[in-house]
TORDRENSE-932844 format. One record per residue: x, y, z negated of N, C-alpha, C, O, CB in turn; residue number from 1. Coordinates in steps of 0.1 Angstrom, whole numbers, plus 5000, padded with zeros to 4 digits. Glycine has a CB too. Layout:
<recs>
     nx     ny     nz    cax    cay    caz     cx     cy     cz     ox     oy     oz    cbx    cby    cbz   pos
      X      Y      Z      X      Y      Z      X      Y      Z      X      Y      Z      X      Y      Z   NUM
...
</recs>
This chain:
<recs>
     nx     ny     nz    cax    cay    caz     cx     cy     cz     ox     oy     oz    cbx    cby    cbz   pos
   0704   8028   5535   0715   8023   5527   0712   8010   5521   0702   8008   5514   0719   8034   5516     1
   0722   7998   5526   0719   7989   5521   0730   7982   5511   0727   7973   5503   0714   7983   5530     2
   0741   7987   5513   0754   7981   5507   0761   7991   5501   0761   8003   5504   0764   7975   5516     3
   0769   7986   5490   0777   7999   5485   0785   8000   5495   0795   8007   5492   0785   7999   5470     4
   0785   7995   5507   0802   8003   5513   0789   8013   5525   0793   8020   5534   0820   7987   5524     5
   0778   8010   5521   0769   8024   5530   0773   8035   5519   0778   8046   5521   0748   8022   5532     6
   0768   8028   5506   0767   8043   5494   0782   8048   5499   0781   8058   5507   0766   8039   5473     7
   0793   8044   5495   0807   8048   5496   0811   8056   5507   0816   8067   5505   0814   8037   5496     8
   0809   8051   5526   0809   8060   5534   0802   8077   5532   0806   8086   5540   0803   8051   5543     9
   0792   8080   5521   0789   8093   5519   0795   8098   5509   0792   8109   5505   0777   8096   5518    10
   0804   8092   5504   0813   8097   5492   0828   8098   5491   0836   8091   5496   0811   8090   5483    11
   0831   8108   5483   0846   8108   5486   0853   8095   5483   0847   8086   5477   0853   8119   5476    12
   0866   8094   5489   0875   8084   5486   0883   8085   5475   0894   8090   5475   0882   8081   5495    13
   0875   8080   5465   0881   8080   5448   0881   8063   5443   0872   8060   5435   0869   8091   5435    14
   0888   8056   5446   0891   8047   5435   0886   8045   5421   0882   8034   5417   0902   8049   5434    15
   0887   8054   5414   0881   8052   5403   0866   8052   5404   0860   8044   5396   0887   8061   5395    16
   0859   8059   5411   0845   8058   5412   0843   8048   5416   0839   8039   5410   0839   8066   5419    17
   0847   8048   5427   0843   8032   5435   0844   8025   5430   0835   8017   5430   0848   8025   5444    18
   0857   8021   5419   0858   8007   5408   0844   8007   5400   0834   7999   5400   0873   8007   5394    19
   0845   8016   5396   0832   8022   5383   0821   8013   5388   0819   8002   5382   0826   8043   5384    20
   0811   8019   5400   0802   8012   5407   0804   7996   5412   0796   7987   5410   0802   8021   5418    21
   0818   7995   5418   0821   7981   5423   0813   7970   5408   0804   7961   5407   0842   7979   5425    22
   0823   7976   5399   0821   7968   5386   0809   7967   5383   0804   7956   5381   0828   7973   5374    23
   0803   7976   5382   0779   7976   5378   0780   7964   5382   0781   7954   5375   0763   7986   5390    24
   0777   7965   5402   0775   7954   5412   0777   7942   5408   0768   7934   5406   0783   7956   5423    25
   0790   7940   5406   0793   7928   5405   0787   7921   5390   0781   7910   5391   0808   7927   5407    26
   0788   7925   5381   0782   7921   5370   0769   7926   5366   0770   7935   5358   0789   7924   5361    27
   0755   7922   5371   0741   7929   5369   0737   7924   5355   0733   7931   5345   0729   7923   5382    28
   0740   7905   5354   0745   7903   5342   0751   7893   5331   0753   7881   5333   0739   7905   5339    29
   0754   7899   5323   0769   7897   5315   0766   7888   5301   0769   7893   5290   0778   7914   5310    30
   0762   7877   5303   0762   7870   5287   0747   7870   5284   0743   7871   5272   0773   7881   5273    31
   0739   7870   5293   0729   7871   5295   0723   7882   5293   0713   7880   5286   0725   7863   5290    32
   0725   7894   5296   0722   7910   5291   0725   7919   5303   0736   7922   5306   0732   7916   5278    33
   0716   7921   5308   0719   7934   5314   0729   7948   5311   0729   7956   5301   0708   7937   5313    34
   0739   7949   5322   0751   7955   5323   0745   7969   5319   0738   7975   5327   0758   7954   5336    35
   0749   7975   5306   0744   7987   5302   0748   8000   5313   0759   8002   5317   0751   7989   5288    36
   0734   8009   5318   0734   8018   5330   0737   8032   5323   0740   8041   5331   0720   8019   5338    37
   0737   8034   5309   0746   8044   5300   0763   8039   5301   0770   8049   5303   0739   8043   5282    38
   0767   8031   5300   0782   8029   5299   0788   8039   5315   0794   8049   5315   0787   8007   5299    39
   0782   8031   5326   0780   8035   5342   0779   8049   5341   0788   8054   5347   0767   8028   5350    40
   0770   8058   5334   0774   8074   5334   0779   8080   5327   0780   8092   5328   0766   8080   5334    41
   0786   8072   5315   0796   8080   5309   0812   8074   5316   0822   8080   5314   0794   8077   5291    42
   0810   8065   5324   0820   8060   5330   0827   8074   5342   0839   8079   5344   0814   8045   5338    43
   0810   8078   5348   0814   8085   5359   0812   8102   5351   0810   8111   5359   0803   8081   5374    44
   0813   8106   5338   0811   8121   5335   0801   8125   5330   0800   8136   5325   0812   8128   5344    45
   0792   8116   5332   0776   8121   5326   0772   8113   5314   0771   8100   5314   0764   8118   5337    46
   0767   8125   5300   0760   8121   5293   0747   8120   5295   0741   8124   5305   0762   8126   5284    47
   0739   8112   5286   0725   8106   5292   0718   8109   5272   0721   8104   5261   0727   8081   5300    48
   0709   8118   5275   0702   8117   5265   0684   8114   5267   0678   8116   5278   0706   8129   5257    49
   0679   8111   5256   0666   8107   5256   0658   8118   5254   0659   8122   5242   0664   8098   5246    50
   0648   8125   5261   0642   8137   5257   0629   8137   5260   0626   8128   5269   0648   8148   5261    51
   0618   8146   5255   0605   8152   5258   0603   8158   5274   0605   8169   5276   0602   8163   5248    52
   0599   8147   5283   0596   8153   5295   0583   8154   5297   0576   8148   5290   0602   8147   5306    53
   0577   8163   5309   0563   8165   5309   0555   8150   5316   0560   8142   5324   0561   8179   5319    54
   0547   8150   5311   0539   8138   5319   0539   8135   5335   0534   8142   5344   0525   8140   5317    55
   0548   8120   5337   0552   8119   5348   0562   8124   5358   0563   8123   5370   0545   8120   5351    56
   0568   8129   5346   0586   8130   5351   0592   8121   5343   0595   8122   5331   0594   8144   5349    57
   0595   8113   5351   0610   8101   5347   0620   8106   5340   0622   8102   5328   0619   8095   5361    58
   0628   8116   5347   0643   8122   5341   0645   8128   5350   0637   8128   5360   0657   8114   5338    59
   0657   8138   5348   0662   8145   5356   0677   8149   5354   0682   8147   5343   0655   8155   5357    60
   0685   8156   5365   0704   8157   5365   0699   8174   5359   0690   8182   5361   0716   8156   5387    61
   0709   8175   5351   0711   8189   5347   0723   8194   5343   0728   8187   5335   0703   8192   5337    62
   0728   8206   5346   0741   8208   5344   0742   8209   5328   0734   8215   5322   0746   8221   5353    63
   0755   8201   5320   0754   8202   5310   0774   8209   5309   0784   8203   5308   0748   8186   5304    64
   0771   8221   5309   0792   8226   5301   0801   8216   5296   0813   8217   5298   0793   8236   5285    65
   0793   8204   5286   0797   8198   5278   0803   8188   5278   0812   8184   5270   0792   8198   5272    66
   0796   8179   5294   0802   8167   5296   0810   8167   5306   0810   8177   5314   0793   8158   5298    67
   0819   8157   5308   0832   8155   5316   0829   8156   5330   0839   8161   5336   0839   8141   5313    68
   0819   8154   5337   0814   8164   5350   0807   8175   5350   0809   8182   5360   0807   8158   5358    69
   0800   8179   5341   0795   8194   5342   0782   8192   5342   0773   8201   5343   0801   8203   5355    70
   0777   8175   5341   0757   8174   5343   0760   8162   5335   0770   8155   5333   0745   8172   5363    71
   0744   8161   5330   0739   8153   5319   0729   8145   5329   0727   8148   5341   0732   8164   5305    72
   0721   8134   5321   0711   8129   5327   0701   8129   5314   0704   8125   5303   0715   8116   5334    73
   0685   8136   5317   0677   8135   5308   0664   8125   5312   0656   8126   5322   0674   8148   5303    74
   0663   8115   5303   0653   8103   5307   0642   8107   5294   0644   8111   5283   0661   8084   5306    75
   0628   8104   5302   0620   8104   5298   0618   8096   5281   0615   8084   5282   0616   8101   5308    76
   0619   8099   5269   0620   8085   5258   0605   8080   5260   0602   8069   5257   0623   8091   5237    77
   0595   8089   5266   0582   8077   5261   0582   8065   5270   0578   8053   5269   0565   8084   5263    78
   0588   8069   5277   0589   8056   5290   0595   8047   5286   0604   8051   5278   0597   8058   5304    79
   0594   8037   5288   0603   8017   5287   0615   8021   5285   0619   8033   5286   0604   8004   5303    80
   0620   8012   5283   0632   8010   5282   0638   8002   5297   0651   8003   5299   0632   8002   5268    81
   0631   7996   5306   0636   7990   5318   0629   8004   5328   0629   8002   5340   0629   7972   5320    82
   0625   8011   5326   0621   8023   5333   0633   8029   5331   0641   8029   5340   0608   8031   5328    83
   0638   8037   5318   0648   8044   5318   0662   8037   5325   0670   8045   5330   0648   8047   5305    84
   0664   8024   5323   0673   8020   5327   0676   8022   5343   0687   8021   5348   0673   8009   5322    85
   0661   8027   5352   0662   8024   5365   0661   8044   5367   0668   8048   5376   0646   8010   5374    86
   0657   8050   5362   0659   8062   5360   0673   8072   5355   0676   8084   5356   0650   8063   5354    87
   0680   8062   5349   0696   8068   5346   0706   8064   5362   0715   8071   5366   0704   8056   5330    88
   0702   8055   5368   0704   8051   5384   0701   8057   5386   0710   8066   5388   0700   8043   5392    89
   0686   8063   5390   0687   8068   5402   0688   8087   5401   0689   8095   5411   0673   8062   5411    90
   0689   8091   5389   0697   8104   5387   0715   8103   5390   0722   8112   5394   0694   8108   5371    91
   0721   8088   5386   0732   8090   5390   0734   8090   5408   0743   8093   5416   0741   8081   5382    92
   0723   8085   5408   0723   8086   5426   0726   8102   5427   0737   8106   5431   0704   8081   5435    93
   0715   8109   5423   0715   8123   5430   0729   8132   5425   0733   8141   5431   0700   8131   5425    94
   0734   8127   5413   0750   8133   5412   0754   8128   5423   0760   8137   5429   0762   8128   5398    95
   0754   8117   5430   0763   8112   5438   0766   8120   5452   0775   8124   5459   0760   8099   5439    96
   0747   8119   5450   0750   8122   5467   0744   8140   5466   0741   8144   5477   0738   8108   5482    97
   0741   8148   5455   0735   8157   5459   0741   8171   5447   0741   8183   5450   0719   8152   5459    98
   0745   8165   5438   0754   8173   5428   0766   8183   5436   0776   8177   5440   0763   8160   5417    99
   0766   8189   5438   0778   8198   5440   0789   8201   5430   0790   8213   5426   0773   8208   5444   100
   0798   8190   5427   0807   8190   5416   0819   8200   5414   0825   8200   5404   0811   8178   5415   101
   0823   8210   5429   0829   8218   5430   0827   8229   5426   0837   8235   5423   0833   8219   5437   102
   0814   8235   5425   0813   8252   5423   0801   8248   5412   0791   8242   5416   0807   8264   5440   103
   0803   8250   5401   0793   8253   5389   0783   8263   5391   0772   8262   5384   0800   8257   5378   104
   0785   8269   5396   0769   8279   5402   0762   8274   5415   0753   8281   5420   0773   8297   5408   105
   0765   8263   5421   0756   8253   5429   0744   8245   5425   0734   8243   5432   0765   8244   5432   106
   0746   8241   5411   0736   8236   5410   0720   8239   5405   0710   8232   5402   0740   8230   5405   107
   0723   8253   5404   0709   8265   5402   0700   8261   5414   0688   8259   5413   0712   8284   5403   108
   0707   8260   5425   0704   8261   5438   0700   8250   5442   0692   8251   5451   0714   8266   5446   109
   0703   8236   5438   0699   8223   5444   0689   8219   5429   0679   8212   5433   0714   8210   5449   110
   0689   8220   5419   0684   8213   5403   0668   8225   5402   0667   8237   5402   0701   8216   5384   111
   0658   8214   5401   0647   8222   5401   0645   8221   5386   0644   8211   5380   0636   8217   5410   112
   0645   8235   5379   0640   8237   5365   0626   8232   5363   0621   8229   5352   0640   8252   5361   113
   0619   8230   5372   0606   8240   5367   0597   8227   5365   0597   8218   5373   0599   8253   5379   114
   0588   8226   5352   0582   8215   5353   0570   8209   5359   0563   8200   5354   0581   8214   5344   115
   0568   8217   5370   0555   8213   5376   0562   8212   5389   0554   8213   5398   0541   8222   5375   116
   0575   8211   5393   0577   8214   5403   0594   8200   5407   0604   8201   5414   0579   8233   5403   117
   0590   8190   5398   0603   8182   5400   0609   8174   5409   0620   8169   5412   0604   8176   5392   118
   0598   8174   5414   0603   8166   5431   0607   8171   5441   0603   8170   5453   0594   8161   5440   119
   0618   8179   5437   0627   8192   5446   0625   8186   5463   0618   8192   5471   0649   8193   5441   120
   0629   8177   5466   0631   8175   5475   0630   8159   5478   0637   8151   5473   0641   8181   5478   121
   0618   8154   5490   0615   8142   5494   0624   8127   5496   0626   8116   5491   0610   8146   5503   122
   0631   8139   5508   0643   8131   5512   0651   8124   5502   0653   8112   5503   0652   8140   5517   123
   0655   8134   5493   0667   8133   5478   0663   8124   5473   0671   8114   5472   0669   8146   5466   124
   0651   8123   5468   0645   8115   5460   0648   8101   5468   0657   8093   5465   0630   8119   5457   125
   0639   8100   5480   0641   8088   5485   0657   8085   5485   0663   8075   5480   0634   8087   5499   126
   0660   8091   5488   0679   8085   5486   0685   8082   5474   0694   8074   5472   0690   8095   5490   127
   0679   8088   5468   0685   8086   5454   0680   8068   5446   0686   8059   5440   0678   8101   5444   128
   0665   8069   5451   0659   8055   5449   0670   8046   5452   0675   8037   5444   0646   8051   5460   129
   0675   8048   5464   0681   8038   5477   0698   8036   5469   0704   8026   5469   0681   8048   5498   130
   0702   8049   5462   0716   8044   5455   0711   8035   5445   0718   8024   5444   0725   8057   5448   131
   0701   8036   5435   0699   8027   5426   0699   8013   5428   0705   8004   5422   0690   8029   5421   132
   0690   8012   5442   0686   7997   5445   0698   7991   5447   0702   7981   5442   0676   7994   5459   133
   0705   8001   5454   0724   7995   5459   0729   7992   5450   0733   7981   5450   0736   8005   5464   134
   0731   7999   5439   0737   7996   5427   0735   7984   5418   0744   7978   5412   0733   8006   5420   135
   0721   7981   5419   0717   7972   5411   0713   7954   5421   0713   7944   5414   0705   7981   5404   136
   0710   7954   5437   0707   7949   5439   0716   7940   5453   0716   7930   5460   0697   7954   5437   137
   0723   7957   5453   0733   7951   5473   0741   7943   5468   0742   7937   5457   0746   7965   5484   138
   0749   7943   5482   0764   7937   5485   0761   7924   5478   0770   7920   5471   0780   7946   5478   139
   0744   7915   5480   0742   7901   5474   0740   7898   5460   0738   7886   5455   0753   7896   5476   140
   0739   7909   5455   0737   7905   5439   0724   7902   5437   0721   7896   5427   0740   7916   5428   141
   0716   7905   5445   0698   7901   5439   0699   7886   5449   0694   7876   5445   0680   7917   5445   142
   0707   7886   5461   0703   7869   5464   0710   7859   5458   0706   7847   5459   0705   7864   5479   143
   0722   7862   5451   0731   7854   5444   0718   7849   5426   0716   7838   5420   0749   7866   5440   144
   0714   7862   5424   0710   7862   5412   0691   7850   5415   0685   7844   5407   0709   7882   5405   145
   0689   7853   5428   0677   7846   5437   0677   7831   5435   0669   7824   5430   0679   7849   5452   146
   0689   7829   5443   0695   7814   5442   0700   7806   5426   0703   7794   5424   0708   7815   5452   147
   0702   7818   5416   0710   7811   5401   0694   7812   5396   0688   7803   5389   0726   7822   5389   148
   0691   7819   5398   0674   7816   5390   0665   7811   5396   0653   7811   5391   0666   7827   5383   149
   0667   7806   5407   0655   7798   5419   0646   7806   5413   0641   7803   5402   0651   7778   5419   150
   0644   7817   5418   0636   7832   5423   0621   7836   5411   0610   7842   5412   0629   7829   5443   151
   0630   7828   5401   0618   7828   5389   0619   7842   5385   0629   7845   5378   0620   7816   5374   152
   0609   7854   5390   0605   7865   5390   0609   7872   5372   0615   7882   5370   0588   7863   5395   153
   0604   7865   5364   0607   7868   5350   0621   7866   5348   0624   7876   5344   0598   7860   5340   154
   0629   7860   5349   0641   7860   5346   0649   7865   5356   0661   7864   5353   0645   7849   5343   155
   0648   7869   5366   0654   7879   5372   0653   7894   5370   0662   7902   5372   0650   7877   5382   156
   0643   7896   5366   0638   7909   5354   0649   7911   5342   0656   7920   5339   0622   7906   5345   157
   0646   7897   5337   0659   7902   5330   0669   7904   5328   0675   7911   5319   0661   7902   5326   158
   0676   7893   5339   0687   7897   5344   0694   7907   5350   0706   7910   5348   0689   7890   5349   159
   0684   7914   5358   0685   7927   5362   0683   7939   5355   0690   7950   5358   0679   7928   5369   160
   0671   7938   5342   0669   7948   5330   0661   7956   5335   0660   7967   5329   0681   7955   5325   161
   0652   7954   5349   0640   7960   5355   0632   7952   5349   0634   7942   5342   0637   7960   5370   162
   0617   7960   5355   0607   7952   5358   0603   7944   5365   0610   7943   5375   0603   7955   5359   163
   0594   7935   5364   0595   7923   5368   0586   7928   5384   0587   7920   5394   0588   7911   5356   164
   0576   7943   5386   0574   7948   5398   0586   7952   5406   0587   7950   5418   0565   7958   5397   165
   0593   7957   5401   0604   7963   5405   0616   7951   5415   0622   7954   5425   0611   7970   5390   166
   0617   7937   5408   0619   7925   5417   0615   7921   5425   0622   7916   5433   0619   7916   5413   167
   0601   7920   5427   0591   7919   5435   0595   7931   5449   0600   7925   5458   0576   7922   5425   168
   0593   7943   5450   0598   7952   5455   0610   7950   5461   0611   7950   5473   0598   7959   5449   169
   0624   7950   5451   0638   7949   5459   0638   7931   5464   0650   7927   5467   0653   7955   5445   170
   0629   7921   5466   0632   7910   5468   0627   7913   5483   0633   7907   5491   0627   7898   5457   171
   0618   7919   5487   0613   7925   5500   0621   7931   5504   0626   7926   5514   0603   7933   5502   172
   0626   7945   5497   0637   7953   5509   0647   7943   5515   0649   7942   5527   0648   7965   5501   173
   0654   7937   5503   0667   7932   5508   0661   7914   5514   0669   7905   5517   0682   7933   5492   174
   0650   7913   5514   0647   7903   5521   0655   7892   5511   0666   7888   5516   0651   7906   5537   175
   0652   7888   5502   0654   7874   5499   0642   7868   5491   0634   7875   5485   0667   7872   5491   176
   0643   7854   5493   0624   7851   5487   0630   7834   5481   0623   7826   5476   0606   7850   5505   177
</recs>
């Protein structure tokens, strides 16, 4: 997956989602600040809170009754603050592509409780990586942002609200230097 209209081909045809996402994309950032990735999941149904995870779990999707889709996102608080931001992605990845938003007793069945055991599934994960990068980096936004900062690594960090490894990385996938 390299473009949101890859992400979109695996997703229903909803307009409002797609704006939701379109809008991230286009604005990575806004007044010099990184486009808040909490606004982006309460946009799409999911609250995002800060909690006690075990060592070396990032976050995870969990069905929450309470919020306007039925799952929450929980991020790690000891982690960064540009960690969490890339971890509220890529859980909204796995609502996207792995949430079963129709039957509320689905998600026992795909959401691993258990804390030694959170890397349910390889694949998922890798895909879910791959909605974030989309989100934050396709359809030209990391070569536009390449070319406005003549590829000065630190200010692309923060324009993006990653890490400055994390640029380094998506400046390889999507090939711009």
């Amino acid at each position: 997956m390299r473009s949101l209209r890859d992400l979109f081909a695996k997703l229903p045809a909803d307009g409002v989602l797609r704006h939701a996402l379109r809008q991230f994309n286009l604005a990575p950032g806004r007044l010099g600040k990184a486009v808040s990735v909490r606004e982006l999941a309460e946009s799409l149904g999911l609250d995002v809170y800060q909690v006690e995870l075990p060592k070396g779990m990032a976050g995870r999707l969990v069905s929450d009754p309470f919020s306007d889709s039925g799952y929450a996102i929980e991020v790690n608080r000891q982690h960064s603050v540009l960690s969490r931001r890339y971890t509220v992605l890529h859980e909204i990845g796995h609502f996207l592509l792995h949430a079963d938003v129709t039957d509320p007793l689905a998600d026992a069945m795909l959401l691993s409780r258990s804390d030694d055991e959170f890397y349910f599934n390889q694949s998922q994960e890798w895909e879910a990586n791959n909605v974030a990068d989309v989100l934050l980096f396709g359809d030209g936004a990391l070569a536009a942002a390449v070319s406005l900062h003549r590829g000065d690594v630190k200010k692309l960090a923060k324009y993006f609200g990653v890490t400055e490894n994390m640029i380094r990385v998506a400046m390889r996938k999507f090939e711009c230097s």
